[in-house]
C-alpha positions as CSV (number, residue, x, y, z in Angstrom):
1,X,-33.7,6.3,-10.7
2,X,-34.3,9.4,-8.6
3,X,-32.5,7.8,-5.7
4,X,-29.6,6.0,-7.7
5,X,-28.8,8.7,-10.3
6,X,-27.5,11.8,-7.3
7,X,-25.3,8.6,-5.5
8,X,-23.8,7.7,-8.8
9,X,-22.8,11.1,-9.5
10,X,-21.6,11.9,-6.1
11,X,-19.3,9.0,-6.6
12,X,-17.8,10.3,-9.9
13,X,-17.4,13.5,-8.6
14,X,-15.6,12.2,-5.6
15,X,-13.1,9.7,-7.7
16,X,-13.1,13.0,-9.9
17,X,-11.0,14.4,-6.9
18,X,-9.1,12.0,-6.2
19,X,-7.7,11.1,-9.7
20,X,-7.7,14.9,-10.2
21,X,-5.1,14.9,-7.3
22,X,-3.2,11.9,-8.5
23,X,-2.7,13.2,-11.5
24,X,-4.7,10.8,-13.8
25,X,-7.5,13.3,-14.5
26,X,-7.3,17.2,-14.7
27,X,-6.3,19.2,-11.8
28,X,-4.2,22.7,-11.1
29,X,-0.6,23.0,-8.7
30,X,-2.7,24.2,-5.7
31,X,-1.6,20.6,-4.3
32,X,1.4,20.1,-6.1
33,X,3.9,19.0,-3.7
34,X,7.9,20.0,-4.3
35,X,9.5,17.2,-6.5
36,X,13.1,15.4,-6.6
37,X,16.7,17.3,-7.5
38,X,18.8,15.2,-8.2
39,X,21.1,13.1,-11.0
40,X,19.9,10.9,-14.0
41,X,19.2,7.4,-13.1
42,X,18.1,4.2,-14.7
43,X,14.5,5.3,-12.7
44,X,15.0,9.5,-13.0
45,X,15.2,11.2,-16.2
46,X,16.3,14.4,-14.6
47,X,12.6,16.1,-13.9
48,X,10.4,12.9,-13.0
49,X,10.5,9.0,-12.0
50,X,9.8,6.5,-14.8
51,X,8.9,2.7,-14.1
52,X,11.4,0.3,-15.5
53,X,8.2,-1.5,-16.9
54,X,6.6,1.0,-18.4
55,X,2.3,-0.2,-19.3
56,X,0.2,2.1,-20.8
57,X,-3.0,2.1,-20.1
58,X,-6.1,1.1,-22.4
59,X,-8.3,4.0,-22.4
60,X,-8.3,7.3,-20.9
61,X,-10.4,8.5,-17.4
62,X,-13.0,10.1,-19.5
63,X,-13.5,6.7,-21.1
64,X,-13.2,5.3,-17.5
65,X,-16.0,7.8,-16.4
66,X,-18.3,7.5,-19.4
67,X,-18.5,3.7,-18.9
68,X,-18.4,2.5,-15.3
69,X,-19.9,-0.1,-14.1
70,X,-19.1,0.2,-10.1
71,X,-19.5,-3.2,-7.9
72,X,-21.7,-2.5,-4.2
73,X,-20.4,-0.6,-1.5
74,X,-21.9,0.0,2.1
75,X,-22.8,3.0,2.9
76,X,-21.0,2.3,6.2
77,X,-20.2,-0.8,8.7
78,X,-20.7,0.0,12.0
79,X,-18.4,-2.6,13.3
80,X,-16.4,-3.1,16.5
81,X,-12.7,-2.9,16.8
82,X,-10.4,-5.6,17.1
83,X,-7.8,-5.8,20.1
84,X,-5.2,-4.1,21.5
85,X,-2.2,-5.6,20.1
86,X,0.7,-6.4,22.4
87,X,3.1,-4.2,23.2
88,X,5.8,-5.6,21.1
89,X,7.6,-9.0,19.9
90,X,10.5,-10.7,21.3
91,X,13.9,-11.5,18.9
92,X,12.7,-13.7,16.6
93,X,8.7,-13.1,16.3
94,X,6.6,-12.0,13.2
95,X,3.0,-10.7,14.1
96,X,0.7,-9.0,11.3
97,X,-2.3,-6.9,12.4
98,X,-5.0,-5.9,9.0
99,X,-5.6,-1.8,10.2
100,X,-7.3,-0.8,7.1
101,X,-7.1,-0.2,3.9
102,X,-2.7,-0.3,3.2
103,X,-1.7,0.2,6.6
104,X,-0.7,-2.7,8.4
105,X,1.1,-3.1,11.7
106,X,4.3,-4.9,11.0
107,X,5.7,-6.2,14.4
108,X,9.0,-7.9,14.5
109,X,12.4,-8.5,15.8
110,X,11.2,-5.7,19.1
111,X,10.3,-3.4,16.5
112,X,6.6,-1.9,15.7
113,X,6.7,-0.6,12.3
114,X,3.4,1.0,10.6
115,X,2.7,1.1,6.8
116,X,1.1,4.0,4.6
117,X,-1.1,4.6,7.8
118,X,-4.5,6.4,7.2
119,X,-6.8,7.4,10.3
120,X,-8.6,10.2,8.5
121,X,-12.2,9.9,7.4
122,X,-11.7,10.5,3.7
123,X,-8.3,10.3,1.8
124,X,-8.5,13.7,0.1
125,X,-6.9,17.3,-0.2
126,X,-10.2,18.5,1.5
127,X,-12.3,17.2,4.1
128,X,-15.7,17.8,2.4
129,X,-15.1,15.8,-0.5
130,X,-13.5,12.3,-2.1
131,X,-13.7,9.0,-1.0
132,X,-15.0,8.8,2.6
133,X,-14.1,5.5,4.4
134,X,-16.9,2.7,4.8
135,X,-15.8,1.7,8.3
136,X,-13.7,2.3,11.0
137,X,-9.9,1.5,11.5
138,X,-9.8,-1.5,12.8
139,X,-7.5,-0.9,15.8
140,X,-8.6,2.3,17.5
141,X,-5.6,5.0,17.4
142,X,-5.3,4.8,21.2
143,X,-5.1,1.2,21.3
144,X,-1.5,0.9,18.8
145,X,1.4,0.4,20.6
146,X,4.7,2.5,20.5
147,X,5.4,3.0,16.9
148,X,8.9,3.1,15.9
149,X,9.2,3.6,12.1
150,X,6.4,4.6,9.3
151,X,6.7,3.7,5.9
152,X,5.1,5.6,2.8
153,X,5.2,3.3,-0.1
154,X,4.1,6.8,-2.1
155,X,2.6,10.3,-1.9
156,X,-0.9,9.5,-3.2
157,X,-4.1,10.8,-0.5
158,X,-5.0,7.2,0.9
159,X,-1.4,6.4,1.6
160,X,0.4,9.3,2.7
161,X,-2.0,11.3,5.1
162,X,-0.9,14.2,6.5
163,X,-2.9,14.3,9.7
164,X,-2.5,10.6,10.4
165,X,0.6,11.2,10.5
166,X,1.0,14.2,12.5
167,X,-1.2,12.3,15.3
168,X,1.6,9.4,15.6
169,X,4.1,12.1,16.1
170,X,2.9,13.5,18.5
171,X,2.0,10.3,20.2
172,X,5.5,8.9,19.4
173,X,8.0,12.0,19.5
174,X,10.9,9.2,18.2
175,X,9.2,8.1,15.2
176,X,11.3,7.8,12.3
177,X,9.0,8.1,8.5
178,X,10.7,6.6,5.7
179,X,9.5,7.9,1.8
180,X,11.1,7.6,-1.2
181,X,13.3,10.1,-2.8
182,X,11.9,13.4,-3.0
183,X,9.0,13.4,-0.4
184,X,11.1,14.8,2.6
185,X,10.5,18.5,1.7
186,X,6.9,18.0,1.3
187,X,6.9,15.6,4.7
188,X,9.2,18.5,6.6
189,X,7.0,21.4,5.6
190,X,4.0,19.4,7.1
191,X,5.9,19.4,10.4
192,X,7.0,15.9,10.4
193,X,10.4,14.9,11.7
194,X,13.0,12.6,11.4
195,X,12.5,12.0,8.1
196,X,14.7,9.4,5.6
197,X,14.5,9.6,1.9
198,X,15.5,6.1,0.1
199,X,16.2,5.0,-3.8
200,X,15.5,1.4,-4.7
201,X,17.1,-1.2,-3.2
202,X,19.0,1.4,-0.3
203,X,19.3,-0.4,2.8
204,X,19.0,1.6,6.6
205,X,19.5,0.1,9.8
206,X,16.4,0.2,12.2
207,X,18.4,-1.2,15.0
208,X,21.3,-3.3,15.5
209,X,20.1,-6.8,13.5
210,X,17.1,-5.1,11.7
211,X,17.4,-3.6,8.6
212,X,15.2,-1.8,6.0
213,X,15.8,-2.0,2.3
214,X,13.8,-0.1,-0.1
215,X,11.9,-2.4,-3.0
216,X,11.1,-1.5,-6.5
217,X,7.0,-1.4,-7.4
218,X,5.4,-0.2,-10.6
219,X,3.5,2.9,-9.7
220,X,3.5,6.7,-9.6
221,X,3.4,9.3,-7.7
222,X,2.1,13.0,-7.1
223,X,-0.5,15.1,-4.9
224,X,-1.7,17.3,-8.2
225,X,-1.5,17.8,-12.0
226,X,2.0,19.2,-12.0
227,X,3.9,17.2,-9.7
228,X,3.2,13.4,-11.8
229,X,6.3,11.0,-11.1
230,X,8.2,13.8,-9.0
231,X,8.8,11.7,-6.2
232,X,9.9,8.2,-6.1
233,X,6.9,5.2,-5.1
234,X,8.8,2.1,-3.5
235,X,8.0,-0.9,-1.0
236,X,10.1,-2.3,1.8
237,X,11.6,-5.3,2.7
238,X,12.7,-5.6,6.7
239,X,15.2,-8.1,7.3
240,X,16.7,-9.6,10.6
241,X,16.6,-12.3,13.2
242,X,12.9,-13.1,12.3
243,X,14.0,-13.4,8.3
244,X,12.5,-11.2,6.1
245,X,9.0,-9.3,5.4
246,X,7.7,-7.8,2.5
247,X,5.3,-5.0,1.9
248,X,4.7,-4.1,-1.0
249,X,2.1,-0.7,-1.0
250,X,0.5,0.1,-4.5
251,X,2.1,-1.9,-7.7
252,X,0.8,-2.8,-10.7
253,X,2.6,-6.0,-12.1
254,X,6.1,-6.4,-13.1
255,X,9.1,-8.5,-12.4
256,X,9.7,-6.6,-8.9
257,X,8.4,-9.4,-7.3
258,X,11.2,-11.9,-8.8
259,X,13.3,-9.3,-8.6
260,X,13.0,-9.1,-4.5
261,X,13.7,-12.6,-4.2
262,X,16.8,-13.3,-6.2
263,X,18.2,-10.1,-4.4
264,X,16.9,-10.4,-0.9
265,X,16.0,-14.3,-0.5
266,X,12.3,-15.9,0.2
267,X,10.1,-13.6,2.0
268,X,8.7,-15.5,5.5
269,X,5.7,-13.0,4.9
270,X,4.4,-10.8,2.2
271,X,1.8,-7.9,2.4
272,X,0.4,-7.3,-1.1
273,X,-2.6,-5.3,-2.4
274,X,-5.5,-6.7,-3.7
275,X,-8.2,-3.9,-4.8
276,X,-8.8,-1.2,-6.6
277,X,-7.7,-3.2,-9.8
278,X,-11.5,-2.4,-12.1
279,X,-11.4,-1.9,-14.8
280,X,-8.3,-3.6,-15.3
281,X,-7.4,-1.8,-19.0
282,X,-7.6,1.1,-17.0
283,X,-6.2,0.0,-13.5
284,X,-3.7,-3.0,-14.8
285,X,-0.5,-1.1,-15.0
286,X,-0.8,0.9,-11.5
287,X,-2.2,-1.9,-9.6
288,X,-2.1,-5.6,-9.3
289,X,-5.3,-7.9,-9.7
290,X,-6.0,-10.2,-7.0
291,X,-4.9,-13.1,-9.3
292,X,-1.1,-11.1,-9.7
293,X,-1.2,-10.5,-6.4
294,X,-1.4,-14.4,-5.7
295,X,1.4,-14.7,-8.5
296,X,3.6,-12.5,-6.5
297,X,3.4,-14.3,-3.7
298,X,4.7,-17.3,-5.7
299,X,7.5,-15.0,-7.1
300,X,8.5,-13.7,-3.8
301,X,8.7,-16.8,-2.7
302,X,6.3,-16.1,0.5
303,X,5.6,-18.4,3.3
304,X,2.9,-16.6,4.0
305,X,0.9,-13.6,2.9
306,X,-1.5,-11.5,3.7
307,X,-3.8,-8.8,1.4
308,X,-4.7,-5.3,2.1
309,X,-5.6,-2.0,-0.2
310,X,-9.4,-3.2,0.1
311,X,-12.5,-2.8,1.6
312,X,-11.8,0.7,3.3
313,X,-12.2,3.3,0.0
314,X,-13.8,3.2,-2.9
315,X,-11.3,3.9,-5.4
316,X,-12.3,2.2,-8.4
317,X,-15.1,-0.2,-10.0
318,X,-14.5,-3.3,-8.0
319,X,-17.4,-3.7,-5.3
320,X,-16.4,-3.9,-1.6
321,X,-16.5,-7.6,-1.1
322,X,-14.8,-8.4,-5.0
323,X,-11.1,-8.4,-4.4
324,X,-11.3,-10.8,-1.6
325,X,-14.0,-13.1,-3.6
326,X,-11.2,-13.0,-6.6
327,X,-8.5,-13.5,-4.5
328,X,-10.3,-16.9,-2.9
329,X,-11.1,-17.7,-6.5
330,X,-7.4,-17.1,-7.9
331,X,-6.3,-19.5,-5.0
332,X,-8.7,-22.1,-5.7
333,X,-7.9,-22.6,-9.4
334,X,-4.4,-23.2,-8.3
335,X,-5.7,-26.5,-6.2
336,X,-3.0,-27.9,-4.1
337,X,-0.2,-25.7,-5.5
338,X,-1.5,-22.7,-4.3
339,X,0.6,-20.7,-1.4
340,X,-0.7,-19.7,1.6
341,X,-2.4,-16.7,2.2
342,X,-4.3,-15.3,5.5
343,X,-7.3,-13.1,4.7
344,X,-7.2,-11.3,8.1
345,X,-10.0,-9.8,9.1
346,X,-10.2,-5.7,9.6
347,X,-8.2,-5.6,13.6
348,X,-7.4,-9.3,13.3
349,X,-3.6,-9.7,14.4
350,X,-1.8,-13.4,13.8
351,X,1.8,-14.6,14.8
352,X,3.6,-15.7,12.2
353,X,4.9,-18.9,12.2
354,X,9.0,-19.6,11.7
355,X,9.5,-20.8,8.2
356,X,11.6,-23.3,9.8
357,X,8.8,-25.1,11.0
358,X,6.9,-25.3,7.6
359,X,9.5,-24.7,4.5
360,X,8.1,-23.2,1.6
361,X,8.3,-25.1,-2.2
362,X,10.7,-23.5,-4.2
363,X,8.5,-22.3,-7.2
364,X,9.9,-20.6,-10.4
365,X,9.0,-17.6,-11.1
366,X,7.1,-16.8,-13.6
367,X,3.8,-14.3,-15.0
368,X,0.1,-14.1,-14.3
């Protein structure tokens, strides 16, 4: 008990901070970041962001806290990095390389594109505290190609980090960040460049046959107390020559996914998150369970997909290995029906096969 008991408290403390910070437990403006001016909209009230799906959740983060039952963690994995990936694909190609946690390197059409990319050692406001990652990234920082475009699903600590992404500008002076409405202030005064704010559904070109469209989730957003649902949380869809790829970023469920589809076609890939979904009447309406994440993928009408948020931070009860045992489990119980899905491993990269070459069933959607 002596050895267990300061452990268990550290990592209160330390989701303490991070939930203080994102605005589900207590916290002060000190990290407030500024927040969207702008008119009413079906998804803007006029002060904050609202989902079109509103959940509530079940219980409150004292609850949370006073009953937790946390699955194992590492203390660390000392493992080796994967690859350097290639430089870049021709017209046409799909490649998908697992980093860590949500960022993913997205290469397609000639164009690298990196998602909610995190390098740091913990995501928090501070260094000395909050979750500190249980391995390395898996492809080292020197070893990415030339990045062309970043994309912030939200402003939350382990997807928009700050110093992350002040290393890739420097590296890559032409890098363009994309964030949802609001977050270019915040972005700007960091130092960052070449920033584009988008609404749901906005398209942009990234180059003359690829474009960007912005893709409604079920989340929220802020870097402190006072700032909750300032700025907008959105994924992306990339479409062009090699058809079209989904990411997703944090979600809970919702009819997004159908939504996607019927607006934007079946997805020859999808990236969707997996963890941080325990306790689920406390986690269910911010972020998918593996199960809905496999749903999704049937709703998006995926060829292929491809999980992240796991196995990098300890965010919530689930134990390290969990969301990728549920997520096996979720796909078994669907037998012979079930899509595909590529549990990559952390560095492991993988070409993407044409659709044309395997067709995927048309499915209904439908719910969990």
């Amino acid at each position: 008990m002596k050895r267990t008991l300061p452990r268990r408290l550290l990592l209160s403390l330390g989701v303490l901070l991070v939930f203080t910070v994102s605005g589900v437990g207590i916290g002060g403006c000190i990290f407030s970041a500024p927040t969207w001016k702008g008119p009413k909209t079906d998804h803007f009230d006029g002060e904050r962001f609202v989902n079109l799906e509103p959940r509530e959740q079940r219980g409150s983060f004292l609850d949370w806290q006073l009953n937790r039952k946390p699955g194992p963690w590492k203390e660390w994995r000392d493992v080796p990095p994967g690859p350097p990936p290639p430089e870049r694909v021709a017209r046409g190609g799909l490649r998908v390389t697992f980093i860590n946690h949500a960022t993913v390197l997205l290469q397609l059409d000639g164009l690298n594109i990196l998602t909610d990319p995190i390098y740091s050692e913990r995501c928090s406001p501070v260094s000395f505290a909050g979750p500190r990652r249980v391995r390395p990234p898996g492809i080292r920082f020197e070893d990415l190609p030339p990045i062309d475009v970043v994309v912030l699903s939200h402003n939350h600590y382990d997807h928009m980090d700050v110093a992350t992404l002040r290393r890739l500008q420097e590296k890559f002076p032409g890098l363009r960040v994309f964030a949802g409405l609001g977050n270019r202030a915040f972005l700007e005064g960091k130092g960052l460049k070449q920033v584009t704010e988008v609404d749901w559904w906005q398209e942009f070109p990234l180059g003359p046959e690829v474009t960007l469209v912005s893709a409604r989730t079920q989340h929220f957003s802020n870097r402190g107390l006072f700032d909750r649902g300032g700025t907008l949380w959105t994924g992306y869809v990339f479409r062009g020559p090699h058809g079209a790829t989904y990411f997703a970023g944090d979600t809970g469920w919702g009819r997004q996914f159908a939504e996607a589809r019927e607006r934007l076609g079946p997805m020859r890939l999808a990236v969707l998150p997996i963890g941080a979904y325990k306790p689920e009447w406390f986690m269910s309406p911010v972020h998918v369970s593996p199960g809905e994440a496999v749903q999704a993928s049937v709703d998006l009408g995926a060829r292929y997909s491809v999980p992240m948020h796991y196995g990098t931070f300890q965010l919530a009860d689930d134990g390290e290995e969990e969301p990728v045992e549920d997520l096996k489990r979720a796909l078994g119980e669907r037998g012979g029906q079930a899509p595909e899905w590529w549990v990559l491993g952390f560095g492991e990269g993988r070409d993407v096969p044409p659709v044309e070459s395997a067709p995927a069933p048309v499915v209904p959607a439908s719910t969990p």
